[in-house]
C-alpha positions as YAML, in Angstrom:
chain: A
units: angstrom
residues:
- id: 1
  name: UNK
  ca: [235.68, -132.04, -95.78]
- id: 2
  name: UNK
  ca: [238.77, -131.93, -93.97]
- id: 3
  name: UNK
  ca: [239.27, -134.56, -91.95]
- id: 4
  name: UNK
  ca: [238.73, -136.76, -95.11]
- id: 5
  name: UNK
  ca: [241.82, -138.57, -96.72]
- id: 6
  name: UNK
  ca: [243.23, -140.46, -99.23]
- id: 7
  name: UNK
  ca: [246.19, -142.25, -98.85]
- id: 8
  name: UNK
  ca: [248.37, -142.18, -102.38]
- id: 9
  name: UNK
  ca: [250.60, -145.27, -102.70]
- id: 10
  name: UNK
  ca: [253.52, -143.17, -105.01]
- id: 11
  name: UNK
  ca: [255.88, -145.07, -107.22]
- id: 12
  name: UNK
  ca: [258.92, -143.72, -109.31]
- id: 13
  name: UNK
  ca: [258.52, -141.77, -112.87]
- id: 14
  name: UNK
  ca: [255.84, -139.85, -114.41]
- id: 15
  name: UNK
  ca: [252.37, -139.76, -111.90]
- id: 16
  name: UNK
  ca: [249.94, -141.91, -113.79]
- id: 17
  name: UNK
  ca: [246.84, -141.60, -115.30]
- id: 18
  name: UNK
  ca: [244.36, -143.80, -113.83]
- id: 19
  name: UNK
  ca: [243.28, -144.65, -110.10]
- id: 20
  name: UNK
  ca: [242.57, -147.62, -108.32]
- id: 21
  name: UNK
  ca: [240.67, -146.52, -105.09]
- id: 22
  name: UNK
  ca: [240.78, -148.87, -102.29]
- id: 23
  name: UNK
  ca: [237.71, -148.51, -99.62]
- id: 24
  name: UNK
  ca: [238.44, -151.50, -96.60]
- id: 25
  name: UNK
  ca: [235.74, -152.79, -94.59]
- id: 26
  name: UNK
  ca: [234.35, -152.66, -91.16]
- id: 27
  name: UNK
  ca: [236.93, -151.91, -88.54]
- id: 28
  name: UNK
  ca: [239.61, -151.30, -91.55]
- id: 29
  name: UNK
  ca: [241.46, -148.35, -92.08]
- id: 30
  name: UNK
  ca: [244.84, -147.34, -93.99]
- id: 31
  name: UNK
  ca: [247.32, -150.18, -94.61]
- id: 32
  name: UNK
  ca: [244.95, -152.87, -92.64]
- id: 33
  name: UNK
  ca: [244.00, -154.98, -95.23]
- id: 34
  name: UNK
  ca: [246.79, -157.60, -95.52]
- id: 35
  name: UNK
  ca: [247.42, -157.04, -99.52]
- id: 36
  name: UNK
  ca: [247.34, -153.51, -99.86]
- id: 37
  name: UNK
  ca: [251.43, -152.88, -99.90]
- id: 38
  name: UNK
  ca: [251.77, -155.91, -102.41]
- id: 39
  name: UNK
  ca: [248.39, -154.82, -104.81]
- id: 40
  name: UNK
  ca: [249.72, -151.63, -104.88]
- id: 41
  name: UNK
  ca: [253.22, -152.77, -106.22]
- id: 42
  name: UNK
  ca: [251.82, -155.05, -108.74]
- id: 43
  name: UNK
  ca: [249.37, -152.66, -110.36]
- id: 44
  name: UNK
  ca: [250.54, -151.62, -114.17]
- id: 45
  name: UNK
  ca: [252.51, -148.04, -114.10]
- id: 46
  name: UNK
  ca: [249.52, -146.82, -115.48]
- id: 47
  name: UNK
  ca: [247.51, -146.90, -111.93]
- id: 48
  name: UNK
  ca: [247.90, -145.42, -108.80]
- id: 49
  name: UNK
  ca: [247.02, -147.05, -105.63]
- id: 50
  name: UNK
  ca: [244.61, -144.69, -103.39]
- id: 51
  name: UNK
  ca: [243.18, -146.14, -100.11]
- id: 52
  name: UNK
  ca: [240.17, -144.03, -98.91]
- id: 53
  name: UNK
  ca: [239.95, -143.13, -95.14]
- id: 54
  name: UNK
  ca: [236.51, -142.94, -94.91]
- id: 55
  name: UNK
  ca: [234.72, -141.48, -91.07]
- id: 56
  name: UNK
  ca: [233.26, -144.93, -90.82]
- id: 57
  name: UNK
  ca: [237.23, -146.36, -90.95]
- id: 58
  name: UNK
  ca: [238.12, -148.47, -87.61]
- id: 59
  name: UNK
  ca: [235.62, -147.85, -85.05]
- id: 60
  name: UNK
  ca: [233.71, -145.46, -86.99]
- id: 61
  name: UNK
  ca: [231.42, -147.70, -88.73]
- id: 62
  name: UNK
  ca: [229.56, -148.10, -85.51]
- id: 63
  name: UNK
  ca: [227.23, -144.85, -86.52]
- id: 64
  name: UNK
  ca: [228.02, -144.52, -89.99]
- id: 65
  name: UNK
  ca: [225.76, -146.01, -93.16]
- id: 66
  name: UNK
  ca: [227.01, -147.00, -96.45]
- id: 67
  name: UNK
  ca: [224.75, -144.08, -97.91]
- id: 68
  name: UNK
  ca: [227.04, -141.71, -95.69]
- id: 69
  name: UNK
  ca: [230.44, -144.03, -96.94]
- id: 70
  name: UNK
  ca: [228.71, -143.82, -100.73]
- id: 71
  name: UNK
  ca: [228.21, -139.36, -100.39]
- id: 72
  name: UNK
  ca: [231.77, -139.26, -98.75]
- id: 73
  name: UNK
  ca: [233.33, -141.79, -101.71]
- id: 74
  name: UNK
  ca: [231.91, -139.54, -104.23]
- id: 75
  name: UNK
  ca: [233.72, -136.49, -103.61]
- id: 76
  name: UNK
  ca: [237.02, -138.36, -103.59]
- id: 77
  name: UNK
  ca: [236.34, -139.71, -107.36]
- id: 78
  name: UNK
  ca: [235.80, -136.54, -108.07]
- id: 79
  name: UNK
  ca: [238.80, -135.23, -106.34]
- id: 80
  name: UNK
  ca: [240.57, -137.03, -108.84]
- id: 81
  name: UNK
  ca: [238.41, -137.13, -111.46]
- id: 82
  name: UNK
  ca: [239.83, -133.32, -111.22]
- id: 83
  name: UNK
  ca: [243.38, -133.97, -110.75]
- id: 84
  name: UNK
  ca: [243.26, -136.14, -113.82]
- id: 85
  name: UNK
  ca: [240.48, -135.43, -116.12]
- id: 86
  name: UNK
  ca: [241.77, -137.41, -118.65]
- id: 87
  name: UNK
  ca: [241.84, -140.71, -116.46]
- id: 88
  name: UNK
  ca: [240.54, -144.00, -115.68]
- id: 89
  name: UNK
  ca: [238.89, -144.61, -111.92]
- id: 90
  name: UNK
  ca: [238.80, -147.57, -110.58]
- id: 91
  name: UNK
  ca: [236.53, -148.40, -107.14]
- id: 92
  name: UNK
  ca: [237.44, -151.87, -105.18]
- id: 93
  name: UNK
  ca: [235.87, -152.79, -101.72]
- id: 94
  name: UNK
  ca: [237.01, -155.46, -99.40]
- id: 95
  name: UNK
  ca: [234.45, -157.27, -97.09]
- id: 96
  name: UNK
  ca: [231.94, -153.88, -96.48]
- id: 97
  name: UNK
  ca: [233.91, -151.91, -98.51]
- id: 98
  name: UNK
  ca: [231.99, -153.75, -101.51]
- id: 99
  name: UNK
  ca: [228.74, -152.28, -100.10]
- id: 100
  name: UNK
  ca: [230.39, -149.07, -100.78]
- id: 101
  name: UNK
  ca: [231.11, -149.84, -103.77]
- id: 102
  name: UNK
  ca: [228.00, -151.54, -104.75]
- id: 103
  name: UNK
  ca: [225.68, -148.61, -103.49]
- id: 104
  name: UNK
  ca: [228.24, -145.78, -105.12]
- id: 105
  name: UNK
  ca: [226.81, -148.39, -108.66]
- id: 106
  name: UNK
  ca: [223.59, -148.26, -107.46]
- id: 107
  name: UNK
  ca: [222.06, -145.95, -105.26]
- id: 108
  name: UNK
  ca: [219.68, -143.33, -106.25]
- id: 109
  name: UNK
  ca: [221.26, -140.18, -106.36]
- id: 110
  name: UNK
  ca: [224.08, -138.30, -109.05]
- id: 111
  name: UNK
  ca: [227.52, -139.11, -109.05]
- id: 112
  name: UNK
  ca: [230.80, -138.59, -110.58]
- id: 113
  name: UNK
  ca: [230.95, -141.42, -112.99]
- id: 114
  name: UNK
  ca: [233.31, -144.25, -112.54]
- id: 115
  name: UNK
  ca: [234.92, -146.42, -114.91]
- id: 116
  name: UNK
  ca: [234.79, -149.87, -113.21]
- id: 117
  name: UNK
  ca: [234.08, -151.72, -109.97]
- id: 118
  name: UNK
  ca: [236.02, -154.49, -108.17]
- id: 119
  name: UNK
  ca: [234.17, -156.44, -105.43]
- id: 120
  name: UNK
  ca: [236.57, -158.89, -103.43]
- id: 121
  name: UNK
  ca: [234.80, -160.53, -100.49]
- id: 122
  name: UNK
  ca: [231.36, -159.39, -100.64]
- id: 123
  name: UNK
  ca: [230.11, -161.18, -97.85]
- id: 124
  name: UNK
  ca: [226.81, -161.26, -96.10]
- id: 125
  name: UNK
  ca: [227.08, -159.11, -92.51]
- id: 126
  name: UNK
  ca: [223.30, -161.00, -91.36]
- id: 127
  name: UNK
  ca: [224.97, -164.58, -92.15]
- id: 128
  name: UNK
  ca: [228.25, -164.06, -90.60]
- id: 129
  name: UNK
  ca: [226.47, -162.25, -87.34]
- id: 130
  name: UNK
  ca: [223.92, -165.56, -87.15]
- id: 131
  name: UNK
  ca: [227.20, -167.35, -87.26]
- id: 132
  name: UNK
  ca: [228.97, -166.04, -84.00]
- id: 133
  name: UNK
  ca: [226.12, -164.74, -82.10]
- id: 134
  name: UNK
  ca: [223.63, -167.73, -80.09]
- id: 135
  name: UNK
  ca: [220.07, -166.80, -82.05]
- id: 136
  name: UNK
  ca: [218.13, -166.16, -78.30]
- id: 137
  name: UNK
  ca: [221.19, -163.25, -78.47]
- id: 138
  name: UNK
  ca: [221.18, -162.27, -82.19]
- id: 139
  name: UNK
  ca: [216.90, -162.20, -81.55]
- id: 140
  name: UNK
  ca: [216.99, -160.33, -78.58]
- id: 141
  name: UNK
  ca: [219.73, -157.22, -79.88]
- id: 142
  name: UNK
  ca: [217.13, -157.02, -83.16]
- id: 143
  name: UNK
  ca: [214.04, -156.52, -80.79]
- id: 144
  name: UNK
  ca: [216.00, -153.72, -78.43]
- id: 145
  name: UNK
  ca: [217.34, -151.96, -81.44]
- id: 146
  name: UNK
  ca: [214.31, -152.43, -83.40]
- id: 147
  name: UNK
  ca: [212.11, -150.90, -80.64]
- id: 148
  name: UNK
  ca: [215.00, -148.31, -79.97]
- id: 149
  name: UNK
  ca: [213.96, -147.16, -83.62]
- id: 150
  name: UNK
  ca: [210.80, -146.90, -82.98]
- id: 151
  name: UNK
  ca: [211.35, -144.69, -79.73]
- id: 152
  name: UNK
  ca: [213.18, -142.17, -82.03]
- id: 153
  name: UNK
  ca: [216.26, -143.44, -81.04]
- id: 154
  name: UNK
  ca: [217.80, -144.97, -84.49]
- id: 155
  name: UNK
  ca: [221.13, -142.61, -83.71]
- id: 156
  name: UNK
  ca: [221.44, -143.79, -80.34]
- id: 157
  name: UNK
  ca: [224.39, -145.84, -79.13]
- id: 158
  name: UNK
  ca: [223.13, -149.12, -78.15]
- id: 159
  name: UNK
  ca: [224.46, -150.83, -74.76]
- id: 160
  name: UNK
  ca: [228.27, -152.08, -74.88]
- id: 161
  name: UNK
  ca: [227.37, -155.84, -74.66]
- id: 162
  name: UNK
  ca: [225.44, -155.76, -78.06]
- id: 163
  name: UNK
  ca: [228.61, -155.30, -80.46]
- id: 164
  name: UNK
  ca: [231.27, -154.00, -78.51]
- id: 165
  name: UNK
  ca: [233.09, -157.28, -77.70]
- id: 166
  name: UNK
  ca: [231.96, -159.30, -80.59]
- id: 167
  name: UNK
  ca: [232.22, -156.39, -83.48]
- id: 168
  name: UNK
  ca: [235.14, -154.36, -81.68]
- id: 169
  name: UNK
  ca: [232.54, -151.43, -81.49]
- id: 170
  name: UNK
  ca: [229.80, -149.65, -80.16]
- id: 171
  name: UNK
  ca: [227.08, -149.05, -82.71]
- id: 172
  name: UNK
  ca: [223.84, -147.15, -83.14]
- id: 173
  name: UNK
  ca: [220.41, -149.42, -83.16]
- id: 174
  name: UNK
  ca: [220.18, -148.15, -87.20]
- id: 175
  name: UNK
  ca: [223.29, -149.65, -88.00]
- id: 176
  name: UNK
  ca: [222.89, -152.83, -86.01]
- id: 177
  name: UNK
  ca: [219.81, -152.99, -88.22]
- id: 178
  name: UNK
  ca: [221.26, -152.39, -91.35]
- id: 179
  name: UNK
  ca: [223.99, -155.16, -90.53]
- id: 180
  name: UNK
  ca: [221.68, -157.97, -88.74]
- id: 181
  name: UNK
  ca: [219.23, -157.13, -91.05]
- id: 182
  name: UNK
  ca: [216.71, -159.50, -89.30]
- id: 183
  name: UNK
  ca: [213.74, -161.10, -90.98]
- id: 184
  name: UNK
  ca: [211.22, -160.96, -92.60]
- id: 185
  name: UNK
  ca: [211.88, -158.28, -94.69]
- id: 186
  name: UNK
  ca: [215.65, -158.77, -94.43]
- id: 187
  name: UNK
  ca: [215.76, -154.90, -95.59]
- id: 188
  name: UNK
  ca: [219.04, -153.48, -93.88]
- id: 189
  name: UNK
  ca: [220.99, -151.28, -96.01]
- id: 190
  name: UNK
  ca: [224.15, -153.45, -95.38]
- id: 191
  name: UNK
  ca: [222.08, -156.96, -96.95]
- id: 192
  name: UNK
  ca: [223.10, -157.05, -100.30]
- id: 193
  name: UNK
  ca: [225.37, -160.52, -100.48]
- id: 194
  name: UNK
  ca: [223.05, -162.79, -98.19]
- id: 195
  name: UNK
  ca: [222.65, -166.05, -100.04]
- id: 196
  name: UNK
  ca: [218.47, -166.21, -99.53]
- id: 197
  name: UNK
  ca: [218.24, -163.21, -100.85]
- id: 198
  name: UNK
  ca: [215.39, -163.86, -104.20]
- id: 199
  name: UNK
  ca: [216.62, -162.46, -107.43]
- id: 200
  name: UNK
  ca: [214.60, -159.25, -107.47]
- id: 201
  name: UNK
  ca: [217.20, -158.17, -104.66]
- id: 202
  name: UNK
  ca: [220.04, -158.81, -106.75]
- id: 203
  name: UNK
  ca: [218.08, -157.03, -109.74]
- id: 204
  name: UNK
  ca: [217.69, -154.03, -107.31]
- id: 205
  name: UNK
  ca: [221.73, -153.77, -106.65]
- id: 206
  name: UNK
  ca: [223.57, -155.86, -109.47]
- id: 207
  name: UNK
  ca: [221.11, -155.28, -111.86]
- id: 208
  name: UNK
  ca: [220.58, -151.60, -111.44]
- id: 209
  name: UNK
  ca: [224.84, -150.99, -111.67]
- id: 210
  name: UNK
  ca: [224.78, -152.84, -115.02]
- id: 211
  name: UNK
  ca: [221.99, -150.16, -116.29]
- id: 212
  name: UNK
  ca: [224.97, -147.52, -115.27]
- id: 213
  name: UNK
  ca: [227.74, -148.96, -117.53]
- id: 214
  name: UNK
  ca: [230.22, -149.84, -115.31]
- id: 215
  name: UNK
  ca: [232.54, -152.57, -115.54]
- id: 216
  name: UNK
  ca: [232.76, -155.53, -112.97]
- id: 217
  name: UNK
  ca: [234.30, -157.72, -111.28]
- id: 218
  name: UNK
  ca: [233.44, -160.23, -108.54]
- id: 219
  name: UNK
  ca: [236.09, -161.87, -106.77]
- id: 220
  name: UNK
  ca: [234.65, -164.30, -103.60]
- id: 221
  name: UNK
  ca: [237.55, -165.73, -101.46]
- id: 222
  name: UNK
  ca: [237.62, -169.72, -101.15]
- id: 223
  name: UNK
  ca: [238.22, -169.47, -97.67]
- id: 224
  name: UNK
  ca: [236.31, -167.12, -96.19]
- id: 225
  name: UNK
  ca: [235.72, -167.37, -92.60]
- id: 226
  name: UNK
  ca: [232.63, -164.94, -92.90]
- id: 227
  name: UNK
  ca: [230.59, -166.69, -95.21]
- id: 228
  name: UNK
  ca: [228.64, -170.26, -93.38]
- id: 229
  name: UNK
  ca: [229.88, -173.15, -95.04]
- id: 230
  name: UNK
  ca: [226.70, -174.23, -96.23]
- id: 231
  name: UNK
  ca: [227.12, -171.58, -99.22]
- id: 232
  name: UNK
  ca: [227.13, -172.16, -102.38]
- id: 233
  name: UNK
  ca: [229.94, -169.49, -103.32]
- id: 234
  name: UNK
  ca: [230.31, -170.27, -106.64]
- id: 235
  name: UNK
  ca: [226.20, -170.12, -107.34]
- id: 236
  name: UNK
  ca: [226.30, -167.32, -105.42]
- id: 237
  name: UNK
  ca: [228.62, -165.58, -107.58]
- id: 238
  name: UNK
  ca: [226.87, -166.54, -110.36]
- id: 239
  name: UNK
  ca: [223.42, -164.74, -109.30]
- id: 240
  name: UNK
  ca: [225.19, -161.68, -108.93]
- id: 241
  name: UNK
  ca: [227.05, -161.69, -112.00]
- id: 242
  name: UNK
  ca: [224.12, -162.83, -113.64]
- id: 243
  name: UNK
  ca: [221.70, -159.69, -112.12]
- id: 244
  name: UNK
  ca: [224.39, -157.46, -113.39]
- id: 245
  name: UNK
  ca: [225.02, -158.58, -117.12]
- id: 246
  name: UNK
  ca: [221.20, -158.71, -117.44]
- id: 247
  name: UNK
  ca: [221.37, -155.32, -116.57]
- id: 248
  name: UNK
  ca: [223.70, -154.78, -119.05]
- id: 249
  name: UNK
  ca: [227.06, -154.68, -117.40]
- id: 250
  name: UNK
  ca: [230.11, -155.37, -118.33]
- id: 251
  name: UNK
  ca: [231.39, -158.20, -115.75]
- id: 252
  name: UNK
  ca: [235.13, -159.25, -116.05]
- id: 253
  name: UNK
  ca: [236.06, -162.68, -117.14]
- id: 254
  name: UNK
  ca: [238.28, -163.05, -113.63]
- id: 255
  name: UNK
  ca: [235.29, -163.15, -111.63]
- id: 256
  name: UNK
  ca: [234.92, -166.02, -109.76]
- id: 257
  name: UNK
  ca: [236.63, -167.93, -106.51]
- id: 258
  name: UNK
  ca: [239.84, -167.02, -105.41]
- id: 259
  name: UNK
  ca: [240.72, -170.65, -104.12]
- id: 260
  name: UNK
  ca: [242.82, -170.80, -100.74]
- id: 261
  name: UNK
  ca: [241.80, -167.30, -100.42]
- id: 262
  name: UNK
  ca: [241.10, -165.68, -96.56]
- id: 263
  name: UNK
  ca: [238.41, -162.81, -95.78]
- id: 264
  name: UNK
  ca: [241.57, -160.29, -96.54]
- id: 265
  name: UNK
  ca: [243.56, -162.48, -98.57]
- id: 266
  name: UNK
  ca: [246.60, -162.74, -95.40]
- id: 267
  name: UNK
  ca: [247.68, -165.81, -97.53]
- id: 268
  name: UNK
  ca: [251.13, -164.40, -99.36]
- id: 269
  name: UNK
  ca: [252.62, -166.61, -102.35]
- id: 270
  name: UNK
  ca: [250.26, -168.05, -104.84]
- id: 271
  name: UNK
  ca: [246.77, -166.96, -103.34]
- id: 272
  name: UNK
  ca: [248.09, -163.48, -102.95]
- id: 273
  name: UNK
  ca: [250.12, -163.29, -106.70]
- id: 274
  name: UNK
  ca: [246.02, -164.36, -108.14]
- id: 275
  name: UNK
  ca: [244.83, -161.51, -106.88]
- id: 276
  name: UNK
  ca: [247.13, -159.50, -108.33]
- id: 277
  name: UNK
  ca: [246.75, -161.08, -111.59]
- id: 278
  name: UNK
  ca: [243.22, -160.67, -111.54]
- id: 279
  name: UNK
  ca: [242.82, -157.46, -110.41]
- id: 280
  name: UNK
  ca: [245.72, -156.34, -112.85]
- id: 281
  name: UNK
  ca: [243.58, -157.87, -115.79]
- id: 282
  name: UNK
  ca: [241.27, -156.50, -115.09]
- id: 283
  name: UNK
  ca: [242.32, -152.82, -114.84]
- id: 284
  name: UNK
  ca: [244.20, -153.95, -118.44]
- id: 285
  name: UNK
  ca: [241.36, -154.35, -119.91]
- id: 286
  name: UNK
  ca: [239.28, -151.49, -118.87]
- id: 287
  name: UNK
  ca: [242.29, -149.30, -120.72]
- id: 288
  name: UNK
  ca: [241.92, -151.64, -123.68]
- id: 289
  name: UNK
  ca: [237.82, -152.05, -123.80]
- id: 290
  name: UNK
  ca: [238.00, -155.58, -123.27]
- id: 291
  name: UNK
  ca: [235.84, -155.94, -120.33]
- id: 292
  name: UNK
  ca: [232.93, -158.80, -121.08]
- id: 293
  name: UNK
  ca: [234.27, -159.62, -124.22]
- id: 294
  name: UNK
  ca: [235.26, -163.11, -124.91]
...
């Protein structure tokens, strides 16, 4: 597809062997995310730093899915799955872009294979909405899109005062859905962090990744704006990395809380150079088989 790109972060000497590919969240796009410049100069010679520019970048999210992000992710991994067959590939999210990478684990569906998977600020899009929108609001945009849906009219842009000034974008009544996710089922594509979600969820997502083989890690930032501070972040973490090693997954001693950490991790000094160390041992020891091993 054409107006697809990936955005290469080149270094001097040889080109290496292994990519990191970057997917940002909602309203992200190239060079957005805070630490992308500084990740990208910390990683080992070994990597390359790719940032995907998915259609759902910036404003685009607004009628996208993550199944659409997940089809459009795998044909860049296997862009460079072909440009070095030989290599290492590497998917990390930030905020929604660990959706992405969550449903490129989990989904149904073939896909190129990837080697591991770096989550950093999976956050729940129905808690965070709950938090900023009054409920008589966040109740009343479920029921319009909801009947919208049932009209036909999933693919339909929903009225400007619904997300617009809140979200930064207009957005069909499916993807207000999948986000809001509203109750009781709580079954919108985007719900897969939400901290009353029952352990058969997690099973479903977490669990289903570690059945694949990949290698994890969870990183939750011990700041985050996005997630309601009556969350347990570090139980949180826990369930997930728990659904996912029962599946059989490799997950990455480095998972945890990033303390002092933002959504985007705009913090520079320490809170930024843990990232980097975490994210570079990770990628270390995917090269050396070391993932999950104590």
């Amino acid at each position: 597809n054409y107006r697809l790109v990936a955005f290469e972060h080149t270094r001097d000497g040889p080109p290496p062997p292994n990519t990191l590919l970057f997917v940002p969240g909602l309203s992200d796009g190239l060079l957005s995310v805070p630490y992308a410049l500084s990740l990208a100069a910390a990683l080992p010679s070994s990597y390359s730093f790719v940032e995907i520019l998915l259609s759902s970048a910036y404003s685009g999210w607004g009628h996208s899915s993550i199944t659409q992000d997940v089809g459009e992710m795998a044909q860049c991994v296997e862009y460079f799955q072909s440009l070095r067959p030989k290599g290492k590939i590497i998917l990390m999210g930030n905020s929604t872009g660990c959706q992405d990478v969550l449903g490129y684990c989990s989904f149904e569906g073939s896909r190129p294979l990837i080697d591991g998977a770096i989550l950093q600020a999976p956050v729940s899009d129905r808690e965070a909405i709950q938090m900023i929108y009054a409920p008589e609001d966040y109740k009343r945009h479920n029921d319009l899109a909801q009947q919208w849906v049932k009209e036909g009219r999933g693919d339909d842009i929903l009225p400007n005062h619904v997300s617009l000034p809140i979200l930064g974008a207009r957005c069909t009544a499916k993807r207000w859905l999948s986000l809001a996710s509203p109750g009781p089922e709580h079954a919108g594509e985007d719900d897969m962090f939400s901290s009353d979600l029952n352990n058969g969820r997690f099973r479903s997502t977490f669990g289903v990744a570690g059945k694949r083989g990949v290698a994890m890690m969870i990183l939750s930032s011990g700041n985050d704006a996005a997630v309601p501070s009556t969350v347990d972040k570090e139980a949180l973490v826990a369930r997930m990395g728990k659904a996912f090693v029962d599946g059989g997954g490799k997950l990455d001693k480095g998972s945890g809380i990033l303390p002092g950490a933002s959504h985007t991790v705009k913090e520079v000094g320490s809170v930024r150079e843990e990232l980097h160390k975490r994210v570079v041992g990770f990628l270390e020891s995917i090269e050396q088989g070391t993932v999950g091993k104590t």
